[in-house]
Backbone bond lengths (Angstrom), bond angles and torsions (degrees), N, CA, C in turn:
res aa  C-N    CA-C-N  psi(-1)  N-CA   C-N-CA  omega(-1)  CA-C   N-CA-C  phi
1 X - - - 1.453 - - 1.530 108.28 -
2 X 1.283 110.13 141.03 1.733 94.98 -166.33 1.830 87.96 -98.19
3 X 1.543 94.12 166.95 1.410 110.39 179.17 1.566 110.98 -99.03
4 X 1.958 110.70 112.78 1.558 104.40 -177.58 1.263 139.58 -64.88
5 X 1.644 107.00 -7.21 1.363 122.98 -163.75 1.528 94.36 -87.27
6 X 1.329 111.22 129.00 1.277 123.34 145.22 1.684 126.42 -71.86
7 X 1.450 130.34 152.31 1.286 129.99 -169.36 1.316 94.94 -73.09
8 X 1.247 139.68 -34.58 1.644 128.25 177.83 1.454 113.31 -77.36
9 X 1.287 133.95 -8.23 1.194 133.39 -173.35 1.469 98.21 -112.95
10 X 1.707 126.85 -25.45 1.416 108.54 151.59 1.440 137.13 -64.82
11 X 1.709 95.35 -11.43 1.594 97.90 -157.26 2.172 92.44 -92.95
12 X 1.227 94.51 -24.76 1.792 107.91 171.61 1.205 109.40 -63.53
13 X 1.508 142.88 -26.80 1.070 135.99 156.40 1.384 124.85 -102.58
14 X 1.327 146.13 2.22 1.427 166.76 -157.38 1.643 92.98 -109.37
15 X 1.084 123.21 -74.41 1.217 139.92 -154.77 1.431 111.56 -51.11
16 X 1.794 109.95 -62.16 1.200 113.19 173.79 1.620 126.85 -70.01
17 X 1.490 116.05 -8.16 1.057 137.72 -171.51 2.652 94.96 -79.34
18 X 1.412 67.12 -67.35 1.373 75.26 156.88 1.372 145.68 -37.57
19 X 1.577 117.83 -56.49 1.628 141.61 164.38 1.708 94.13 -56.21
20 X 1.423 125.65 -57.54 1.215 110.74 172.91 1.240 149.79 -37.89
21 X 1.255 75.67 -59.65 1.860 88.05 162.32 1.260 128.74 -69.71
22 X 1.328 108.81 -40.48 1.833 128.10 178.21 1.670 92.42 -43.67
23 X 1.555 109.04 -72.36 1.789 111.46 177.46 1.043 107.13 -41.41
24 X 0.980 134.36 -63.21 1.581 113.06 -177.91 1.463 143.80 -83.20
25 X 1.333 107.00 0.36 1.090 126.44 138.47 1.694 130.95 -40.46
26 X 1.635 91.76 -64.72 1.105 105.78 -174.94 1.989 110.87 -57.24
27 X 1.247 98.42 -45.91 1.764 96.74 171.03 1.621 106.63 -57.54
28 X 1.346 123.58 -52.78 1.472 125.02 -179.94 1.672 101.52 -14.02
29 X 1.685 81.74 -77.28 1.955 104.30 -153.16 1.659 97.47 -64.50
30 X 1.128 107.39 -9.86 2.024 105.85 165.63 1.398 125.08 -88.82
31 X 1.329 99.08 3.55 1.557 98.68 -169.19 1.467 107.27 -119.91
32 X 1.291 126.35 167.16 1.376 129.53 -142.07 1.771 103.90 -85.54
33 X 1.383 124.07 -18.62 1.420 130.58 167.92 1.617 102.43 -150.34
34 X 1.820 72.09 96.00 1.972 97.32 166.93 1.287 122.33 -61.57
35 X 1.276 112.56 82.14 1.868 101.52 172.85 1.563 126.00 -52.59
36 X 1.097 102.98 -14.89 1.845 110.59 174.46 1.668 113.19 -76.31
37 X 1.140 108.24 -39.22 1.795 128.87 179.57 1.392 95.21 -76.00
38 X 1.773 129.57 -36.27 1.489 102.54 -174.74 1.650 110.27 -82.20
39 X 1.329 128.42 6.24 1.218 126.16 -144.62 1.447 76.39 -139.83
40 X 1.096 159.41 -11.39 1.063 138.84 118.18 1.549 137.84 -46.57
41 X 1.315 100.24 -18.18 1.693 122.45 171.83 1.687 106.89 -67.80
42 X 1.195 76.18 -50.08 1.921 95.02 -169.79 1.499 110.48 -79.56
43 X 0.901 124.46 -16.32 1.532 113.38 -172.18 1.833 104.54 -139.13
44 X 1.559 108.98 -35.65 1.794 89.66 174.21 1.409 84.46 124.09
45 X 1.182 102.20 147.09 1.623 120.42 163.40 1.612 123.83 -38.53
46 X 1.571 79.89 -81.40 2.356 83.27 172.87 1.008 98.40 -55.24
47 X 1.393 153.68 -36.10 1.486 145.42 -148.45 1.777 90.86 -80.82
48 X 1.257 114.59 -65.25 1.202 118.65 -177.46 2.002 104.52 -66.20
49 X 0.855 121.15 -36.17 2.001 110.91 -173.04 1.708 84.95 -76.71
50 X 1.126 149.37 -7.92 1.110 139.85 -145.77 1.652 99.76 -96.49
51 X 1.577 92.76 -48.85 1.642 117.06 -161.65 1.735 105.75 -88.11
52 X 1.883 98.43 -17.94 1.737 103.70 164.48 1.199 102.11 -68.55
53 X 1.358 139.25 -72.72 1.220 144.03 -160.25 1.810 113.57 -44.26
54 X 1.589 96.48 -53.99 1.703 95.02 156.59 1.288 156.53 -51.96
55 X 1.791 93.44 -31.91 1.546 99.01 -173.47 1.499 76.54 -101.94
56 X 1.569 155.63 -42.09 1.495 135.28 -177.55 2.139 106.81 -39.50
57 X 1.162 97.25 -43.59 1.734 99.86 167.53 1.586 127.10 -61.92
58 X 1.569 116.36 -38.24 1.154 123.75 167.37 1.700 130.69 -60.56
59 X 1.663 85.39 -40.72 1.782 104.25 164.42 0.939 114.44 -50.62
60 X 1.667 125.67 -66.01 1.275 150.02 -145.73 1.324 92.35 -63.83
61 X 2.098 109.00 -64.84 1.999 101.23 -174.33 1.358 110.61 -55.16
62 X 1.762 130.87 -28.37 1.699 116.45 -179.71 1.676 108.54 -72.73
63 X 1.353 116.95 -24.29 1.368 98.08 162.10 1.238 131.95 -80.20
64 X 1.057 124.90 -32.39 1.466 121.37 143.43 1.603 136.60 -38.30
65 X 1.456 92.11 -41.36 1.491 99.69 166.33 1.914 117.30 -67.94
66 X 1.083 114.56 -43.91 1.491 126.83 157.04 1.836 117.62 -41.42
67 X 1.562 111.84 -28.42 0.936 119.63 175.27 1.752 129.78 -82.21
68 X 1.465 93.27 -33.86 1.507 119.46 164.64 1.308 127.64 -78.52
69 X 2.032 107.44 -14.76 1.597 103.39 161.79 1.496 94.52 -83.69
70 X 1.319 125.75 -38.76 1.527 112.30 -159.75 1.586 104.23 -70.71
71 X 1.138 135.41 -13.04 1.322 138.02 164.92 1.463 132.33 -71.23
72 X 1.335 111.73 -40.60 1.485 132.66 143.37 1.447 117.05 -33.75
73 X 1.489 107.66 -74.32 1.753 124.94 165.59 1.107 109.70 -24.47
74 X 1.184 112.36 -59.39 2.282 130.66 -150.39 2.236 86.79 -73.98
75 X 1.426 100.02 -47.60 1.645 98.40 177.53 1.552 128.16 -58.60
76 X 1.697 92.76 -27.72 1.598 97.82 -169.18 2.070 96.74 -88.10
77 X 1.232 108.12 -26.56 1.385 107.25 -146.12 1.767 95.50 -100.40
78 X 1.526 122.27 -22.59 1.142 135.58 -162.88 1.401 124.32 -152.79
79 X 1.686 111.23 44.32 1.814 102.06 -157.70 0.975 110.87 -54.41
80 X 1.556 137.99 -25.50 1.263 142.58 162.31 1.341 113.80 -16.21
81 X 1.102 148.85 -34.01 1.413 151.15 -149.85 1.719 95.64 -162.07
82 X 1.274 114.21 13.52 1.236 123.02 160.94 1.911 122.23 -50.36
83 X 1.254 140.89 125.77 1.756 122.74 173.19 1.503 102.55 -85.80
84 X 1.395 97.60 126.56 1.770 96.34 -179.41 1.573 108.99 -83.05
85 X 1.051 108.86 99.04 1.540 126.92 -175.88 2.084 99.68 -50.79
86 X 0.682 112.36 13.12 1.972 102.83 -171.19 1.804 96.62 -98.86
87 X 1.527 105.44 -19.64 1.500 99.25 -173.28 1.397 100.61 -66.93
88 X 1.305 134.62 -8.60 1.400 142.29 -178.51 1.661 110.78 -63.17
89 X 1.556 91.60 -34.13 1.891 105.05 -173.70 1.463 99.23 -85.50
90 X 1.965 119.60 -31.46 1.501 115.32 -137.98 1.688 103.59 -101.98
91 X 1.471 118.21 -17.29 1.215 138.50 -145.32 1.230 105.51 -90.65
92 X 1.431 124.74 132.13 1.907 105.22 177.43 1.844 111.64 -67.15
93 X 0.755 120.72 164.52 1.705 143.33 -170.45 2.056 79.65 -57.85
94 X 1.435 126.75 -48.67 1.488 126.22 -157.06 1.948 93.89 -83.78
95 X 0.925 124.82 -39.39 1.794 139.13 -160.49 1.986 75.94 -83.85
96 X 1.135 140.81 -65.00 1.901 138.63 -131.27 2.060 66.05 -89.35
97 X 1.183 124.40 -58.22 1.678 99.44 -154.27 1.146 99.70 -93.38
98 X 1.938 153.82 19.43 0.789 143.17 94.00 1.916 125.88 -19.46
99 X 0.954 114.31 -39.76 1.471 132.96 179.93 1.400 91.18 -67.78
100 X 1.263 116.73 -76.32 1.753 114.77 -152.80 0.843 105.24 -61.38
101 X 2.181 133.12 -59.26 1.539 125.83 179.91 1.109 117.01 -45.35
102 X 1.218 139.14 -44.98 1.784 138.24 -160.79 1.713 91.65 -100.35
103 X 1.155 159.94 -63.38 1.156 151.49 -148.63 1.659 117.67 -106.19
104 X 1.737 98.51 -63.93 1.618 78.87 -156.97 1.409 109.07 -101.78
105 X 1.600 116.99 24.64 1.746 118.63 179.89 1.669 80.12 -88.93
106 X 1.337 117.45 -45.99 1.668 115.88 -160.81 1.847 102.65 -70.09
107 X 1.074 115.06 -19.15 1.386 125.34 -152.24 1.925 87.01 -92.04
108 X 1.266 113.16 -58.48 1.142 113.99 -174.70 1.570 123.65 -63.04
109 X 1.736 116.56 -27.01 1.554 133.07 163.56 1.035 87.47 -68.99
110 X 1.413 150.12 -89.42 1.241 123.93 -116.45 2.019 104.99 -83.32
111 X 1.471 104.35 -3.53 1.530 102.22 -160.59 1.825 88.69 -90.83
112 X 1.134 133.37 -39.89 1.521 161.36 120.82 1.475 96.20 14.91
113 X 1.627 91.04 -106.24 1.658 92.30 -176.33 1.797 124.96 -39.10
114 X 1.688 110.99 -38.40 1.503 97.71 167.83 1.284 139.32 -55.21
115 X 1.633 105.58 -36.68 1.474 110.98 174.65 1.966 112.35 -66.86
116 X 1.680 94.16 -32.83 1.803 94.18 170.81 1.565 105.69 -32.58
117 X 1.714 96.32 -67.67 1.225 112.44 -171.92 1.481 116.89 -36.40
118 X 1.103 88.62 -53.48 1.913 93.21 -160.51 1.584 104.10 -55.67
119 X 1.671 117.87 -61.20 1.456 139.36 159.91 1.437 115.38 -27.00
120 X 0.786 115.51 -86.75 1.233 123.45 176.06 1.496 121.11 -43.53
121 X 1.780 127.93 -32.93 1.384 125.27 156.67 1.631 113.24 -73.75
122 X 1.167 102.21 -33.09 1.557 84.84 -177.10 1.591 129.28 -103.89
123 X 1.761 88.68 37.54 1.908 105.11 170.30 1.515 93.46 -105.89
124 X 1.950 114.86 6.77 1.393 86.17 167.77 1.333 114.13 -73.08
125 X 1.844 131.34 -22.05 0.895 125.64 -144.64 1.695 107.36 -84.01
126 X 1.804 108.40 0.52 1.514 104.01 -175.38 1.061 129.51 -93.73
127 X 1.396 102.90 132.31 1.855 103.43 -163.12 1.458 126.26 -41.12
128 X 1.215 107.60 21.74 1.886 90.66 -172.87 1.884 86.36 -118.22
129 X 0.980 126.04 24.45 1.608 142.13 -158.41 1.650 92.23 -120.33
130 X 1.083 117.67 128.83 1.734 126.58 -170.68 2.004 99.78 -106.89
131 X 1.464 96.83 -31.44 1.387 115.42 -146.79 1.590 126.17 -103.85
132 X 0.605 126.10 113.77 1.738 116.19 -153.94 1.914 107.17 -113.48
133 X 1.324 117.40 160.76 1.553 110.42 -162.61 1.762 86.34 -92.15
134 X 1.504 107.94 163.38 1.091 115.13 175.56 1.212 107.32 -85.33
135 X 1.116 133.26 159.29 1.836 142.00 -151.07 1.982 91.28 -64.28
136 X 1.607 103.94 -55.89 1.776 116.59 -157.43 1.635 98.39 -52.70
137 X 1.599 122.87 -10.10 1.422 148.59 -131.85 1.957 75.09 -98.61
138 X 1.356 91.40 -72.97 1.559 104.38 -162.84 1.386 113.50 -56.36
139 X 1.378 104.98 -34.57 1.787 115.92 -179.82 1.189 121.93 -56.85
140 X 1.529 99.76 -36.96 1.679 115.12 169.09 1.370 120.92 -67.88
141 X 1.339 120.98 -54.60 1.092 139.44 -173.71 1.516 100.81 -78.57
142 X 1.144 149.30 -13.77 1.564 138.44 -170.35 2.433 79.06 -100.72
143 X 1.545 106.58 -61.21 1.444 76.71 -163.13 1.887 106.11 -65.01
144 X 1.203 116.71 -5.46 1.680 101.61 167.71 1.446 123.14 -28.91
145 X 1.917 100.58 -63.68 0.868 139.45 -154.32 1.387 122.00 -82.64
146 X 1.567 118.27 -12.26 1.255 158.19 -162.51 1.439 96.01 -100.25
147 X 1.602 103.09 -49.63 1.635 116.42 -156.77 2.044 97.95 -78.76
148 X 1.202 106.87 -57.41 1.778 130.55 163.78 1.660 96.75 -29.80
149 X 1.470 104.60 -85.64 1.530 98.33 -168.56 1.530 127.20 -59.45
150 X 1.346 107.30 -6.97 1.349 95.73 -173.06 1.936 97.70 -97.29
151 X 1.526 91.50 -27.63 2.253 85.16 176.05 1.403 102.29 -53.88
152 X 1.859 111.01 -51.60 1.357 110.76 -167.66 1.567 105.24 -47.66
153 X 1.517 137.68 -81.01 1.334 159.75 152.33 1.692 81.36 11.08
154 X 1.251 135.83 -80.76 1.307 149.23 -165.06 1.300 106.36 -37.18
155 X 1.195 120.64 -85.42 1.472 146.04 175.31 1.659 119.18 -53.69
156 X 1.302 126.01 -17.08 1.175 123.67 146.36 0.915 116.44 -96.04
157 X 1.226 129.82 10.82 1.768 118.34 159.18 1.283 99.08 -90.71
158 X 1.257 136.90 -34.89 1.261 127.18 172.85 1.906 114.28 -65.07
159 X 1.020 92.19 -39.92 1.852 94.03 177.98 1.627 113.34 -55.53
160 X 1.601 107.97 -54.60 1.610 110.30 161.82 1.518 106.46 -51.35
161 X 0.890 132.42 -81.42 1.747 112.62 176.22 1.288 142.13 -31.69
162 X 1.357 99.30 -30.26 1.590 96.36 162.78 1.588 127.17 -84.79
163 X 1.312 103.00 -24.73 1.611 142.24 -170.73 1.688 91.84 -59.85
164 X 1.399 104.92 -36.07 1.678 109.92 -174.15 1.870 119.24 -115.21
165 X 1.328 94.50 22.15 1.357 103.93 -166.35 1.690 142.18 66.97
166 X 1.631 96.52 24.71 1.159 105.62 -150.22 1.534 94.55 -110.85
167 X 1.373 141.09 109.16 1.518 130.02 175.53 1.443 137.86 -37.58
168 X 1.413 136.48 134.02 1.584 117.86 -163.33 1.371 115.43 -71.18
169 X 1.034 116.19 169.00 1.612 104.21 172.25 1.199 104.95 -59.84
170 X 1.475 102.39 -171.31 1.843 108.96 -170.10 1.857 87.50 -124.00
């Protein structure tokens, strides 16, 4: 059975799945009872990097999945700027994976990594969190996130345009 995932379309959902967790991680091991350090106690290093690497993948597909209600939404609430999903049926095999490398592998990371962002900063605010980001922390991370949504914003306007036969901008 062949495997559909391409390594760039794993790394579009892996990655941000990853940043998620990493952030909150990172508050974990700052805070006064590390649940990541006890579960490393309990089970072992690889046991525990094993089950990071997994659940950073599990994250990654629910943010993605978060991405596919908000896409749904944007159709019901605005078809105007709706992606007509049929170019999936209409497109030659060379035009649909033209589509994914240049648009919607990048379209789907960068929409991905923002919600990381967003998620992942605002589990500082939960009380079991001792540890708070330093201000220069947020500055970085808000224009990240600034920088993400606006490629994403970019690149699905181009995907709806092609989605309808319409050429991207230049």
């Amino acid at each position: 059975m062949p495997f559909s995932l391409k390594p760039h379309q794993l790394v579009a959902h892996w990655i941000p799945g990853f940043l998620v967790l990493a952030i909150v991680l990172l508050f974990d091991l700052k805070s006064d009872h590390s649940h990541f350090n006890h579960i490393v106690e309990v089970v072992g290093k690889a046991t525990a990097g094993l089950a990071f690497a997994v659940t950073a993948f599990v994250a990654g597909q629910f943010l993605d999945a978060l991405r596919n209600l908000i896409e749904e939404l944007i159709s019901i609430v605005c078809p105007k700027h709706a992606i007509c999903w049929a170019y999936i049926w209409e497109f030659s095999s060379e035009k649909l994976d033209k589509m994914d490398d240049f648009y919607f592998t990048y379209y789907v990371f960068d929409f991905n990594l923002a919600l990381a962002l967003v998620f992942g900063l605002a589990s500082q605010f939960l009380p079991s969190f001792s540890w708070h980001l330093p201000v220069w922390v947020w500055y970085v991370a808000v224009a990240a996130l600034s920088i993400f949504v606006l490629d994403a914003l970019s690149l699905r306007a181009d995907i709806v345009r092609l989605s309808k036969g319409v050429p991207p901008r230049k």
